[in-house]
DRENDO-1510 file (C-alpha; in Angstrom, 1 decimal, always signed):
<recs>
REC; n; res; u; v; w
REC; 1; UNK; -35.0; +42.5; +44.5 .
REC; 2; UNK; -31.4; +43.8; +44.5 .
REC; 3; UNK; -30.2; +46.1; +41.5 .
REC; 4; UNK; -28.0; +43.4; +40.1 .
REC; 5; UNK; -30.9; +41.0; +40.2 .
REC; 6; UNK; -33.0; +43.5; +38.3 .
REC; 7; UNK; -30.5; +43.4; +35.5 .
REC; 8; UNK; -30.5; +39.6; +35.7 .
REC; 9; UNK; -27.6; +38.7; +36.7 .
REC; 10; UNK; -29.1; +35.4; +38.8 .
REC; 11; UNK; -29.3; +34.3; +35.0 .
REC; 12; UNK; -26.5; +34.8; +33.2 .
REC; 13; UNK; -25.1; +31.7; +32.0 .
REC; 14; UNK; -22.4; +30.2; +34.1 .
REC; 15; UNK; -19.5; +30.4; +31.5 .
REC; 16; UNK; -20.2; +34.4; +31.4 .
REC; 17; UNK; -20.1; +34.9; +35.0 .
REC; 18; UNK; -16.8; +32.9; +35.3 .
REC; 19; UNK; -15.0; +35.7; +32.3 .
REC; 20; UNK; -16.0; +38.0; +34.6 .
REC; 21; UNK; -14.3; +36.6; +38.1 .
REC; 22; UNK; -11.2; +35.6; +35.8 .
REC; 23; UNK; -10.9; +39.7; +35.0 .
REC; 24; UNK; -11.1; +40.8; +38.4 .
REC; 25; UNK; -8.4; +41.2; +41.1 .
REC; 26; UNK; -8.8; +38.8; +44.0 .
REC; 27; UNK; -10.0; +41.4; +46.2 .
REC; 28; UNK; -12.4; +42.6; +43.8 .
REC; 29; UNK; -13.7; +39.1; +43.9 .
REC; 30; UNK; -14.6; +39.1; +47.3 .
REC; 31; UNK; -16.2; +42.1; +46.9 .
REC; 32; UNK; -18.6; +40.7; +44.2 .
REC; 33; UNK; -20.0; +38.3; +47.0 .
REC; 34; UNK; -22.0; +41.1; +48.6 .
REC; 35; UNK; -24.0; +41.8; +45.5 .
REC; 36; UNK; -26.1; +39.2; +44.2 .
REC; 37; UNK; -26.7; +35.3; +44.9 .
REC; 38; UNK; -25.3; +34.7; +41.6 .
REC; 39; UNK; -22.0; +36.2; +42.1 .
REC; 40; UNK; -21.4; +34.5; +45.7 .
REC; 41; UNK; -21.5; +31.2; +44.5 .
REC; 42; UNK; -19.4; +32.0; +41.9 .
REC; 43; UNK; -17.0; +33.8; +43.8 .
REC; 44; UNK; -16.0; +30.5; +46.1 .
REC; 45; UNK; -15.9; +28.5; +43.1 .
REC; 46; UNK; -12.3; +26.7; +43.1 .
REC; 47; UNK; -11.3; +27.0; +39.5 .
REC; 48; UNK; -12.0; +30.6; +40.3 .
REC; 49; UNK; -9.4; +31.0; +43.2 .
REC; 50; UNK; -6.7; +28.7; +40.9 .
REC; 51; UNK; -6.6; +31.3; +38.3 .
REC; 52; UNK; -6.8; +34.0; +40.4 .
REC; 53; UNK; -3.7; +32.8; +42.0 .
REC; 54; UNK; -1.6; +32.1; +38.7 .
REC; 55; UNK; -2.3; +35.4; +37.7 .
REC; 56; UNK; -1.2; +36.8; +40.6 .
REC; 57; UNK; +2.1; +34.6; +39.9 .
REC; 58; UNK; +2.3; +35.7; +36.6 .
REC; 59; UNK; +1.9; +39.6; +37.0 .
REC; 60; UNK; +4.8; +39.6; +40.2 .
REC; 61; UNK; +7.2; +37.0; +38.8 .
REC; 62; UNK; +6.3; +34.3; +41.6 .
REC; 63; UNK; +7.5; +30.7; +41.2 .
REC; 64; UNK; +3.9; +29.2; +40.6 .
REC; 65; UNK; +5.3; +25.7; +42.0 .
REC; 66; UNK; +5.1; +27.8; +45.3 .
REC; 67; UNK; +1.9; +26.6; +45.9 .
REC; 68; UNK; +1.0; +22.7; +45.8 .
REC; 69; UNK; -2.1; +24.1; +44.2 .
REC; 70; UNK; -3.8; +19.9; +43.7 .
REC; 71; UNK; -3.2; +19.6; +47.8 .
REC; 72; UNK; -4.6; +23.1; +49.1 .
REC; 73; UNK; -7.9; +23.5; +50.0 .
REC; 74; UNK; -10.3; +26.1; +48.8 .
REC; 75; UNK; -9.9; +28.5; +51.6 .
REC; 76; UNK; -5.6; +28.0; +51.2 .
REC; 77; UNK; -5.7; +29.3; +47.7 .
REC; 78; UNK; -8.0; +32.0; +48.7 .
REC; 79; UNK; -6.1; +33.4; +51.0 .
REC; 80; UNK; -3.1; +33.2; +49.1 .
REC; 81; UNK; -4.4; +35.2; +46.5 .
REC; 82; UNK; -5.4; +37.8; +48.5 .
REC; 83; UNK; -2.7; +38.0; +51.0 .
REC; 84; UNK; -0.1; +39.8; +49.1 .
REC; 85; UNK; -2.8; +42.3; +48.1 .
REC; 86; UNK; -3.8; +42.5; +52.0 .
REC; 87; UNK; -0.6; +43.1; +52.8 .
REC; 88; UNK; +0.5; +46.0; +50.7 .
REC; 89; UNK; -2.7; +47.9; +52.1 .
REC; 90; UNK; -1.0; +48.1; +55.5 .
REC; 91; UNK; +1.4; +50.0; +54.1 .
REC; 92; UNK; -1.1; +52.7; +52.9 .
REC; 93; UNK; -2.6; +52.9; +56.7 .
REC; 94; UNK; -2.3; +56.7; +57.5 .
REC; 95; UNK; -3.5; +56.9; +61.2 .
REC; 96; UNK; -0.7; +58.9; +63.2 .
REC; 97; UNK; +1.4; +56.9; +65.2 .
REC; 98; UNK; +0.8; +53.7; +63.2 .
REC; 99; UNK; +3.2; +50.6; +63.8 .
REC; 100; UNK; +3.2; +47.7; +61.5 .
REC; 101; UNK; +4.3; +44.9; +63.3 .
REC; 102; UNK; +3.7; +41.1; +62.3 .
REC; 103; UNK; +0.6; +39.3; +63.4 .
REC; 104; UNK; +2.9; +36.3; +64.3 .
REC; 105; UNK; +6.6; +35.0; +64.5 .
REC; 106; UNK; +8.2; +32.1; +64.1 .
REC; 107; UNK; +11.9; +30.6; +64.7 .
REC; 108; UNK; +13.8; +28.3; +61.6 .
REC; 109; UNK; +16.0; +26.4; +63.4 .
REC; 110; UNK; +18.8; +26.3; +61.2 .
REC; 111; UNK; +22.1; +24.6; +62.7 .
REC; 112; UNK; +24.7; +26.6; +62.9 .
REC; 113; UNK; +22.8; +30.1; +62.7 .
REC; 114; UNK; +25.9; +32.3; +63.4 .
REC; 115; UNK; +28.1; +30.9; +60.1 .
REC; 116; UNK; +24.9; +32.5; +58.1 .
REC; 117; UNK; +26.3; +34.9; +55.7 .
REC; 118; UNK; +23.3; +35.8; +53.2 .
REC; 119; UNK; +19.9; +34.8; +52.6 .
REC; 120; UNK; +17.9; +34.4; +49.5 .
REC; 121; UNK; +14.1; +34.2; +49.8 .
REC; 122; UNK; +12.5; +33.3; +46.4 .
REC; 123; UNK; +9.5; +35.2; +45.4 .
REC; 124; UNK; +6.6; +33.5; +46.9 .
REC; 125; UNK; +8.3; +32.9; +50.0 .
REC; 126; UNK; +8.3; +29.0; +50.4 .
REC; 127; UNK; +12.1; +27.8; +49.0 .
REC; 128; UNK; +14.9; +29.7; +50.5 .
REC; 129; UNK; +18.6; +29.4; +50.1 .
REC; 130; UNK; +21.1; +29.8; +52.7 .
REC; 131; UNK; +24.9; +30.9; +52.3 .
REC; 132; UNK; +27.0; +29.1; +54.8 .
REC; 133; UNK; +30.5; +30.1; +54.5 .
REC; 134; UNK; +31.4; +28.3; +50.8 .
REC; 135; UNK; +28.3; +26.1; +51.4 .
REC; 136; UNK; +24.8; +27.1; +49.4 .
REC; 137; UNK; +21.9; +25.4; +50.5 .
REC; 138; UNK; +18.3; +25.0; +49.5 .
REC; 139; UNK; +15.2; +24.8; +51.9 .
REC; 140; UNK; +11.8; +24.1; +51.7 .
REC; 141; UNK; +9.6; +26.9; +54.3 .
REC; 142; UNK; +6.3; +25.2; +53.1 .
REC; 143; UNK; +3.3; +27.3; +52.0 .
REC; 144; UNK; +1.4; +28.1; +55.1 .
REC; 145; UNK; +2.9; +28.7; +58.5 .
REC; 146; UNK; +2.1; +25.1; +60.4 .
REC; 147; UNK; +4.8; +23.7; +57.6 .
REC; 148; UNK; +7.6; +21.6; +58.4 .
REC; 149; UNK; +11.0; +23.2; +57.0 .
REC; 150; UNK; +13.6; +20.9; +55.4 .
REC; 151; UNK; +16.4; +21.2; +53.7 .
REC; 152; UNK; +16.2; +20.1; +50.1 .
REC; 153; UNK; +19.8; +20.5; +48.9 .
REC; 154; UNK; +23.8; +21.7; +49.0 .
REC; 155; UNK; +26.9; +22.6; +47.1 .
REC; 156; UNK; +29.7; +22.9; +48.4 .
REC; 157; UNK; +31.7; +26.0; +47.0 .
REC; 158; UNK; +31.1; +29.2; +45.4 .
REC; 159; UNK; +29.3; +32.2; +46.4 .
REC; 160; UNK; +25.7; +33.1; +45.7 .
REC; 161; UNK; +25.3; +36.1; +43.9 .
REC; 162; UNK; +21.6; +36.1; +42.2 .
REC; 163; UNK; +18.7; +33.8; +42.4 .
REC; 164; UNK; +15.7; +34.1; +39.9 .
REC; 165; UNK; +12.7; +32.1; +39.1 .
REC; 166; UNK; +12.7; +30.9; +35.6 .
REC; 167; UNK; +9.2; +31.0; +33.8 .
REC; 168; UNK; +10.5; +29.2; +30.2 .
REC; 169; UNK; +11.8; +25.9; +31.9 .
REC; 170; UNK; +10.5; +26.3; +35.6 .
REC; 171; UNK; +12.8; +26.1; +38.6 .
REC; 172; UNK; +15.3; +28.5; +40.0 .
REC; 173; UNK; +18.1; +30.3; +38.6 .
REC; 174; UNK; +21.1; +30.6; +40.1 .
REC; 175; UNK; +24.5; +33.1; +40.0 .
REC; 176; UNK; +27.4; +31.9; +41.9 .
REC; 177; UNK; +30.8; +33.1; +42.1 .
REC; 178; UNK; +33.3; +30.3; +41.8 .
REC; 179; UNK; +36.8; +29.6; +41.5 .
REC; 180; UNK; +37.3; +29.4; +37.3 .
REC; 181; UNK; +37.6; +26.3; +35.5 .
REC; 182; UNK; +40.9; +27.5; +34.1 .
REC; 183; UNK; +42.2; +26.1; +37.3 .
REC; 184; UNK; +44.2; +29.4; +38.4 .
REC; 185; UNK; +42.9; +30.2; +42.0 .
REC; 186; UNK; +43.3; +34.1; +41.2 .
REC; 187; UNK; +41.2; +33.7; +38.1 .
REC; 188; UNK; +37.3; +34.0; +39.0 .
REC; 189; UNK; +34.0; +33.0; +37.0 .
REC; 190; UNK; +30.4; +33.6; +37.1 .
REC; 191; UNK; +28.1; +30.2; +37.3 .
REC; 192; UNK; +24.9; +30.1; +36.4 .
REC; 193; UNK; +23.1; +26.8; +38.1 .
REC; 194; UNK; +19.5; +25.6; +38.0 .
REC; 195; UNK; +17.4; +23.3; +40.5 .
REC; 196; UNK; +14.1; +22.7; +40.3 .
REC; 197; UNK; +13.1; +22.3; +44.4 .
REC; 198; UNK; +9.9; +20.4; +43.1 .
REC; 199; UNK; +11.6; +17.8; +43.1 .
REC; 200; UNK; +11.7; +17.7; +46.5 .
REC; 201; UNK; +15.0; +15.5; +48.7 .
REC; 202; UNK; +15.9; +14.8; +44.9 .
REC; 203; UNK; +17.1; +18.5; +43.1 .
REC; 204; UNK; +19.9; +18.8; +42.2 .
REC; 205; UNK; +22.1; +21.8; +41.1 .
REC; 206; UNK; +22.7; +21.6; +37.2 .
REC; 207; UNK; +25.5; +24.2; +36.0 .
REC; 208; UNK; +24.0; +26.2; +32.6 .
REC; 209; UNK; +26.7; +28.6; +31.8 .
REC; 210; UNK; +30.4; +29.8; +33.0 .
REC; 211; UNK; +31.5; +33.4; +32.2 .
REC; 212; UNK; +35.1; +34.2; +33.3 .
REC; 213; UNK; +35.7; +37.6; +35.0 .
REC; 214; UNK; +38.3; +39.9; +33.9 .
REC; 215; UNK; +38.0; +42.3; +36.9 .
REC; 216; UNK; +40.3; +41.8; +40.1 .
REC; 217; UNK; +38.6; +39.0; +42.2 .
REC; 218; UNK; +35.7; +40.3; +44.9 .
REC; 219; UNK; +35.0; +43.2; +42.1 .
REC; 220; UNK; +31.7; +42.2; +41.4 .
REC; 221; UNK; +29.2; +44.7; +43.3 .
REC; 222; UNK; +25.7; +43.6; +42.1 .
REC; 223; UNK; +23.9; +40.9; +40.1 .
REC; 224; UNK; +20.8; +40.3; +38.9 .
REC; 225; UNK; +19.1; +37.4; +36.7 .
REC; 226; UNK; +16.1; +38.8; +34.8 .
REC; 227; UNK; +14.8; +35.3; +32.9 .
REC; 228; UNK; +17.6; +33.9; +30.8 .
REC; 229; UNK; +19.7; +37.1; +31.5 .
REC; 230; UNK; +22.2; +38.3; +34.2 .
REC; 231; UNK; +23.1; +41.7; +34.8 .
REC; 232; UNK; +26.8; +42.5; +37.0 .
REC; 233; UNK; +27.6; +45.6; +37.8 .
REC; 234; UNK; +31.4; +46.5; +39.2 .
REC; 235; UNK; +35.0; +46.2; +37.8 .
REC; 236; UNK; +36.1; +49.9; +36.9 .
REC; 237; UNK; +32.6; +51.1; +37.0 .
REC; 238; UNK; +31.1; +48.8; +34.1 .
REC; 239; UNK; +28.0; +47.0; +33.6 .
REC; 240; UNK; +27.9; +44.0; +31.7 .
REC; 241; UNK; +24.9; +42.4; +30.3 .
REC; 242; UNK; +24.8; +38.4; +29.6 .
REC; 243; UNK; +22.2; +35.7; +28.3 .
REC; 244; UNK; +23.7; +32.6; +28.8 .
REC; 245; UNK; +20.7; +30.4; +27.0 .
REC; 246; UNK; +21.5; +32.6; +23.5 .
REC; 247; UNK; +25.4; +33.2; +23.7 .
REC; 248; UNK; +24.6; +37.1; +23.3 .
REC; 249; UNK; +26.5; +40.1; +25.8 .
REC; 250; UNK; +27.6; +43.3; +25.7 .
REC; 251; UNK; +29.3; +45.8; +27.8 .
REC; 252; UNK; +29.2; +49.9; +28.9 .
REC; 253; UNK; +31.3; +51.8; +31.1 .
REC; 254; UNK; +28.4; +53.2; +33.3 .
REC; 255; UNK; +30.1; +56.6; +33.4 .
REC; 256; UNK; +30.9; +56.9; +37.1 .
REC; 257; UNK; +27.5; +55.5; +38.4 .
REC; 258; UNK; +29.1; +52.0; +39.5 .
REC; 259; UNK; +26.2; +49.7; +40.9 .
REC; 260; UNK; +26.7; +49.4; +44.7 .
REC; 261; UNK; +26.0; +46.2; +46.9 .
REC; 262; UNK; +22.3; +46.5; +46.9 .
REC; 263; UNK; +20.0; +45.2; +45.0 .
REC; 264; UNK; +19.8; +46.2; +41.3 .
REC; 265; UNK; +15.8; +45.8; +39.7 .
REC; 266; UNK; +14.9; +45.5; +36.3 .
REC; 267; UNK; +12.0; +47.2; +34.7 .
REC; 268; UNK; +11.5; +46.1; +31.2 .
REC; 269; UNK; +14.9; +46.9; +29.3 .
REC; 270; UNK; +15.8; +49.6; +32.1 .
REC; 271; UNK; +18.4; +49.1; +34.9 .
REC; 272; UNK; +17.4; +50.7; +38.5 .
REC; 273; UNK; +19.9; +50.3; +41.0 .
REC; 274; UNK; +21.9; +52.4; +44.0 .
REC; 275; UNK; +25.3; +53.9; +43.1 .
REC; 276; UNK; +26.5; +54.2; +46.0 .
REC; 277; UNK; +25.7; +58.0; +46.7 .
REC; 278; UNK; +22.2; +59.6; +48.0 .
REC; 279; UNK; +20.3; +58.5; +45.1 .
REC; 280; UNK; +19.5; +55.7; +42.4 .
REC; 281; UNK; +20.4; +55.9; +38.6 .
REC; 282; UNK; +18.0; +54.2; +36.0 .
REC; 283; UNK; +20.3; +53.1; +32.5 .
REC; 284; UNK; +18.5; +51.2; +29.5 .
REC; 285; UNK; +19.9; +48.1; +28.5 .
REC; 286; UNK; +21.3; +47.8; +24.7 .
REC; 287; UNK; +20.6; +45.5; +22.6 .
REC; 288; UNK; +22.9; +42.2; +22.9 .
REC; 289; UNK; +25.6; +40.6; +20.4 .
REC; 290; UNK; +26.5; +37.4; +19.6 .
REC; 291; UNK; +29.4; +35.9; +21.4 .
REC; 292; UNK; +31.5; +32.6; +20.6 .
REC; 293; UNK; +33.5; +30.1; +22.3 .
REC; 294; UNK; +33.4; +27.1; +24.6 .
REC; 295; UNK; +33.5; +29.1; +27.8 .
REC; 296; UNK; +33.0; +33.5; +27.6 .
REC; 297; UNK; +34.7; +36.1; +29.2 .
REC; 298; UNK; +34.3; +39.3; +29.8 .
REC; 299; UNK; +37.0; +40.3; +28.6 .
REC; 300; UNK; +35.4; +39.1; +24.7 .
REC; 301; UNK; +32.4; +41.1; +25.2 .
REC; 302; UNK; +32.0; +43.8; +22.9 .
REC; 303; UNK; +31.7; +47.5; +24.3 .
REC; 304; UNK; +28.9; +49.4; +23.6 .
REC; 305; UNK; +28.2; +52.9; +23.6 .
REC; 306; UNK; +25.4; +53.6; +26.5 .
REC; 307; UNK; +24.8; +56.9; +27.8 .
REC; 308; UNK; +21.1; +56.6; +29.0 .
REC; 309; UNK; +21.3; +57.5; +32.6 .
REC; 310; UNK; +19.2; +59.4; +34.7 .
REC; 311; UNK; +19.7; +60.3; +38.4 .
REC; 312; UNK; +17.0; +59.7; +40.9 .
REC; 313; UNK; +17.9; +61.7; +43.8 .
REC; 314; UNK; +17.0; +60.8; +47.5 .
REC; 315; UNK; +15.7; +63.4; +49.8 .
REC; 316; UNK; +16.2; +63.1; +53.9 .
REC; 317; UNK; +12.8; +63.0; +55.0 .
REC; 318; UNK; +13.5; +65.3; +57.9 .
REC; 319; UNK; +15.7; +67.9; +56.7 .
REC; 320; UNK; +14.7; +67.3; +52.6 .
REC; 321; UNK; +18.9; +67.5; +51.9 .
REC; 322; UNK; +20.2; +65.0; +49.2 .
REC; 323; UNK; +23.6; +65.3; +50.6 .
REC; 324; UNK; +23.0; +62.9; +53.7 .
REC; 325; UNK; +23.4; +59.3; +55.2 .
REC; 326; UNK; +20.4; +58.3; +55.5 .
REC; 327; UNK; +20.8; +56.5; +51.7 .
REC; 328; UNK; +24.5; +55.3; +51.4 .
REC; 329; UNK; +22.9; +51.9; +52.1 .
REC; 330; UNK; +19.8; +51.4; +51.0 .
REC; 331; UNK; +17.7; +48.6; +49.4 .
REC; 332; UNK; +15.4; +48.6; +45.9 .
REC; 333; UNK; +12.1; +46.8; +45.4 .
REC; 334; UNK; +8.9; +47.7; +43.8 .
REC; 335; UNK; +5.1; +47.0; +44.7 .
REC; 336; UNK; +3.8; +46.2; +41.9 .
REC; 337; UNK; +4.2; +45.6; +38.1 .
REC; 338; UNK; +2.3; +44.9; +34.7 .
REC; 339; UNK; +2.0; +41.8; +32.9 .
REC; 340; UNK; +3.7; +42.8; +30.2 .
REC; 341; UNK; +7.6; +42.7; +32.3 .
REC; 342; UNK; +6.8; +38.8; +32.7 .
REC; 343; UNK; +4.7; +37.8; +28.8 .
REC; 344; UNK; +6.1; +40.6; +26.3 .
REC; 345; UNK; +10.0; +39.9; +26.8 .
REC; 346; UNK; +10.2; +42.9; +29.0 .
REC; 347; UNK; +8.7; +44.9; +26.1 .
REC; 348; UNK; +6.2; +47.6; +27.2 .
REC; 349; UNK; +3.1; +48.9; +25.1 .
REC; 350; UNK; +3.0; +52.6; +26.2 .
REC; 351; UNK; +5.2; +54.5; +28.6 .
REC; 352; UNK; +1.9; +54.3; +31.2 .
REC; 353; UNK; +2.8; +50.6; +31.6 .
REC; 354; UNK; +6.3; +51.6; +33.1 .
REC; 355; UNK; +4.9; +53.7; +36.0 .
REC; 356; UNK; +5.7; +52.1; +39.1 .
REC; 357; UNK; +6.2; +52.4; +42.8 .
REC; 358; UNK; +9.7; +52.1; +43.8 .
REC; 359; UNK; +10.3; +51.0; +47.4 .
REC; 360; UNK; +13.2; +52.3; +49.1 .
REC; 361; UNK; +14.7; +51.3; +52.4 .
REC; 362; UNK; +17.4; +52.5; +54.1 .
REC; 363; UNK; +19.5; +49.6; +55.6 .
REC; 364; UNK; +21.7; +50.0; +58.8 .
REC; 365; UNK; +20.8; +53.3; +59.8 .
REC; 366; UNK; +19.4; +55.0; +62.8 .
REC; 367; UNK; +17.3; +57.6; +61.0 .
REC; 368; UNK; +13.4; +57.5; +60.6 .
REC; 369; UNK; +11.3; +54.8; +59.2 .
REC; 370; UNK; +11.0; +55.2; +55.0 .
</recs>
């Protein structure tokens, strides 16, 4: 008799062995298969591996309509569960001379592949949008890799900025730079769109919000949409803060620390982004105000007194000097994050909750691997 049967755990009631796979990370759940009879069964239930699964959506801010969940099979949401989990733990092989190449490849075949100016991959990795000289379009990767790709929809004009998944109303949210609707060519305004790629052949891209931009056009550095919120960083080194859903902005002069082209993250109320020198600056974001009118500008935004910034400086790895190249270009992402950044509005329980591993990777460069 195992030790786990000796405790009787072959006769807890069903309902109490499910709360306990429903607290456990999905590789903790395969684990429980090698201890009792009990806990195997339980462990390939499927209401087990759906929860797992929106959990995992929930804690990383991935679209949940990723994943078909009614038309995958058992083993599908099992291994999409686990996979992301899987895959981080290649990054924490130490063996010396370790390369981390991909099990497989395979080509999208796109028309047109040299007029490809940026790509968006939303988080979960099915829909991805493509920026084809003034044309943004939508496609469809399919969750597993034997998936046909099609494309779902276009617009024609405007640059994409910003995409975000939206957890409130579902969807994607979008942040395009158009031509304003003021009709002046020289004038330039921020869009935010929405399309909901469920809907398959039939989404659409709905326009939520306009915000005109006082800064001379192809000033905008970076942008970010955090739920119902946008973030820009650039003009004459100012950051400017918008929720388009409550009519509420602000605006700081980020003290010489202007947001570069890479991409800024969000981490609660806190700003992390590269400035354009070896290093990152974290800045908290103030509270909002209230702004009127038909269509906003930023030039109506209220300025706000923000001096929260701290300096995260970037060591070479070979020579431990802050003052190289190795960083001028350089991309932000994290590995993991609580639950709290995506069910308490961003509001954190104890400074604990904010600890996080920031992933940094130098782009363009011939220096060594991060």
């Amino acid at each position: 008799m195992s030790r786990f049967n000796a405790f009787g755990s072959d006769h807890l009631p069903n309902d109490v062995v499910m709360q306990l796979m429903h607290q456990l990370d999905p590789l903790d759940i395969v684990s429980m298969r090698m201890t009792c009879r009990t806990m195997n069964i339980a462990s390939h239930a499927r209401i087990v591996w759906i929860c797992a699964l929106s959990r995992l959506c929930e804690m990383q801010g991935i679209m949940e309509d990723t994943f078909p969940i009614d038309d995958m099979s058992d083993r599908e949401l099992e291994h999409a569960a686990t996979a992301p989990y899987k895959f981080l733990g290649l990054f924490g092989d130490k063996r010396e001379g370790y390369d981390l190449r991909p099990a497989s490849m395979w080509t999208l075949g796109f028309p047109g592949p040299s007029s490809i100016a940026e790509v968006f991959l939303v988080p979960g990795g099915r829909f991805l949008f493509l920026q084809e000289n003034q044309m943004i379009s939508l496609w469809d990767l399919g969750y597993c890799a034997n998936s046909l790709v099609e494309k779902l929809s276009e617009m024609m004009g405007g640059y994409l900025r910003a995409i975000g998944p939206n957890q409130t109303v579902g969807g994607i949210m979008l942040a395009v730079a158009q031509t304003s609707s003021t009709g002046n060519p020289q004038d330039e305004s921020l869009y935010i769109y929405h399309i909901d790629p469920i809907q398959g052949t039939a989404a659409q891209f709905k326009k939520e919000g306009e915000l005109e931009v006082d800064w001379p056009r192809n000033m905008i550095d970076s942008v970010h949409i955090d739920g119902d919120t946008v973030i820009i960083g650039g003009g004459l080194d100012t950051l400017v803060v918008w929720n388009w859903v409550e009519s509420k902005g602000c605006k700081w002069f980020s003290g010489g620390y202007r947001c570069a082209t890479s991409k800024m993250m969000v981490l609660g109320d806190t700003i992390v982004a590269h400035n354009g020198y070896p290093g990152l600056f974290a800045i908290s974001i103030p509270p909002m105000k209230e702004i009127s009118g038909s269509v906003l500008s930023m030039a109506s935004f209220p300025i706000v007194p923000n001096e929260s910034i701290a300096v995260i400086a970037l060591e070479d790895p070979m020579s431990g000097s802050t003052h190289g190249d190795l960083w001028n270009d350089c991309e932000v992402t994290i590995t993991s994050e609580p639950a709290s950044w995506r069910t308490s509005k961003g509001q954190f329980r104890s400074t604990a909750e904010m600890l996080q591993y920031l992933c940094v990777l130098p782009m363009g460069t011939s220096g060594p691997n991060p």
